[in-house]
N, C-alpha and C positions, 0 to 999 in steps of 0.2 A: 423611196420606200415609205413614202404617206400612207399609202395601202396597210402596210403591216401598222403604223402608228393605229390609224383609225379602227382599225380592227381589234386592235389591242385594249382599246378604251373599250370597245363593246362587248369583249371579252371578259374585260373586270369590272363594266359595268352590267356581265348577264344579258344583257338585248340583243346578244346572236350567239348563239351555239359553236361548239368547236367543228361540228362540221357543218354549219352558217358560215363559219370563215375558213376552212378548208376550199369550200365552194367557191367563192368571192376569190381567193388566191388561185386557183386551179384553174378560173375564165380570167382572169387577169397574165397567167403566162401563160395561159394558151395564144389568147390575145397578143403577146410580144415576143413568143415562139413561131407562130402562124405553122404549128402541129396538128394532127388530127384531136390528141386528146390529151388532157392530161389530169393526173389523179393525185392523192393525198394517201398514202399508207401509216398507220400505226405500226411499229414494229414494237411486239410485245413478248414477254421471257427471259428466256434466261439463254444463254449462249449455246447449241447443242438441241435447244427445244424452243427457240424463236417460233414467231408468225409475224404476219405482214397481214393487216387486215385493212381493207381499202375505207378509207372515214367517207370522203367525196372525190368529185369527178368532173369533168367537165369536157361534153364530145364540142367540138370544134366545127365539125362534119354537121352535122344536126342542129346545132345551137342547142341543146338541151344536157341538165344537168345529168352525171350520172350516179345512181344511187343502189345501182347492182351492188349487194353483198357480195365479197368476196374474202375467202380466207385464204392464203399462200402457206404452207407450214415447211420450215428450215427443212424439218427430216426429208422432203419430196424435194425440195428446191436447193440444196449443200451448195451447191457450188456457185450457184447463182447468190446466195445469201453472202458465202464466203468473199467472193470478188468482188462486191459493193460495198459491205462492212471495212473491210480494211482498205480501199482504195477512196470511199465517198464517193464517188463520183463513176459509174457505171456507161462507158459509151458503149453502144452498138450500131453500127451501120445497118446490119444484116443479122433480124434473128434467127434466121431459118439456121446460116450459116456458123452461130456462135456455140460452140461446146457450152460453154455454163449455163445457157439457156434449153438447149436437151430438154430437157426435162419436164419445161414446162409448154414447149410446143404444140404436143395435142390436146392438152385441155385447157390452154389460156390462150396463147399467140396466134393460132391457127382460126380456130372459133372467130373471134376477132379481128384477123386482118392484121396486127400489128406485124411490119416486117422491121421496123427500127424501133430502136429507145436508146433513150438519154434520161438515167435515173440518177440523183444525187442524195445525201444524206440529211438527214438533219439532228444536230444532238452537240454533245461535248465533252469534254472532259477525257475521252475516251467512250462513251457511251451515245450509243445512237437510239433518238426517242420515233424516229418518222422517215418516211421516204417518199420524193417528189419526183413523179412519174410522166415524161414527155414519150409519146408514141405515136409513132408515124404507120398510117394505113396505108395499104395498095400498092407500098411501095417501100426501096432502101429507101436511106437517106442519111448521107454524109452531114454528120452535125459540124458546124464551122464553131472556129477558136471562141467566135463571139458568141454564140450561143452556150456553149459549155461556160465561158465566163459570165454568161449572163444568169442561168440556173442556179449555177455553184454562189453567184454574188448575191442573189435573195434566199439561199437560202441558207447561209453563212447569216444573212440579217436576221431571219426567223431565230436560228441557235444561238444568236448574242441573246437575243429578247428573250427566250425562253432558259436559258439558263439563268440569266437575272431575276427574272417571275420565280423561280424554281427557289434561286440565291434568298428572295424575299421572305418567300414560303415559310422557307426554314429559320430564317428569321425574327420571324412573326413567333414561329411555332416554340422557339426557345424562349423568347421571351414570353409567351405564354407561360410557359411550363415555369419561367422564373416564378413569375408573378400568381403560381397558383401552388406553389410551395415557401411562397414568401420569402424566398433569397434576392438577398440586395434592397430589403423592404426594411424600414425600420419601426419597428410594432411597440405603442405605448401598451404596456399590459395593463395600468389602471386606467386608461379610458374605456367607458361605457357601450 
């Protein structure tokens, strides 16, 4: 997981964009997927009125990033949101053939070509911040134990990091807040 290290440094150091490493992660397992494509989703909301908004991309197929806008909304997509949310980890062999996918058939999977996916989570606590997208063109395709292990295990890494960044966050942010209300501060009043 050097990838996620180094990314992270340029993350909190600003010299690459969240979806600059979006990017960078999405040709890296497409690269040790050997899929057609794989993507990076924001899942943003509130439970009932989620979206899934694609950050970056990476075709396989083409060698070229992808940067197609794309918004998914819970209300059009319930059951597909549903069975990925509470499971993490989303296989499909066979979209055509998958009931939770319905839905999104004629205006995503079709258009596209995608006939398989292997989508996992990313988040904690109970809360899911993202979702990482393997999809296979032209064809099924039976995802093996190793590949599910493989997805699930980078991006169980991402959700450790990012809930620690997160951990940080709010730690910084209270003690700001200490330090700008002067609690636990010991204040001479006769100094100048």
């Amino acid at each position: 997981m050097e990838l996620l290290a180094h990314l992270g440094v340029q993350l909190d150091a600003g010299t690459i964009t969240l979806q600059g490493a979006a990017l960078s992660m999405s040709e890296f397992v497409q690269g040790q997927m050997a899929c057609s494509r794989v993507s990076v989703w924001l899942l943003e909301g509130q439970a009932g009125r989620r979206q899934m908004r694609r950050l970056a991309g990476y075709d396989g197929v083409t060698r070229t990033p992808i940067t197609e806008p794309v918004v998914m909304h819970e209300a059009e997509f319930a059951a597909y949101f549903d069975a990925l949310t509470k499971k993490g980890l989303y296989v499909c062999p066979d979209t055509l053939a998958d009931p939770h996918l319905a839905a999104m058939r004629e205006s995503y999977l079709l258009p596209r070509d995608i006939r398989a996916s292997l989508d996992a989570t990313i988040g904690a606590n109970g809360a899911t911040w993202a979702v990482f997208c393997c999809a296979q063109q032209g064809g099924t395709r039976e995802w093996t134990p190793q590949e599910l292990r493989l997805l699930r295990r980078f991006t169980d890494a991402i959700s450790v990091r990012r809930a620690r960044r997160r951990r940080r966050e709010a730690e910084a942010l209270t003690l700001m807040q200490r330090l700008m209300t002067g609690e636990g501060l010991t204040a001479d009043n006769n100094t100048p």
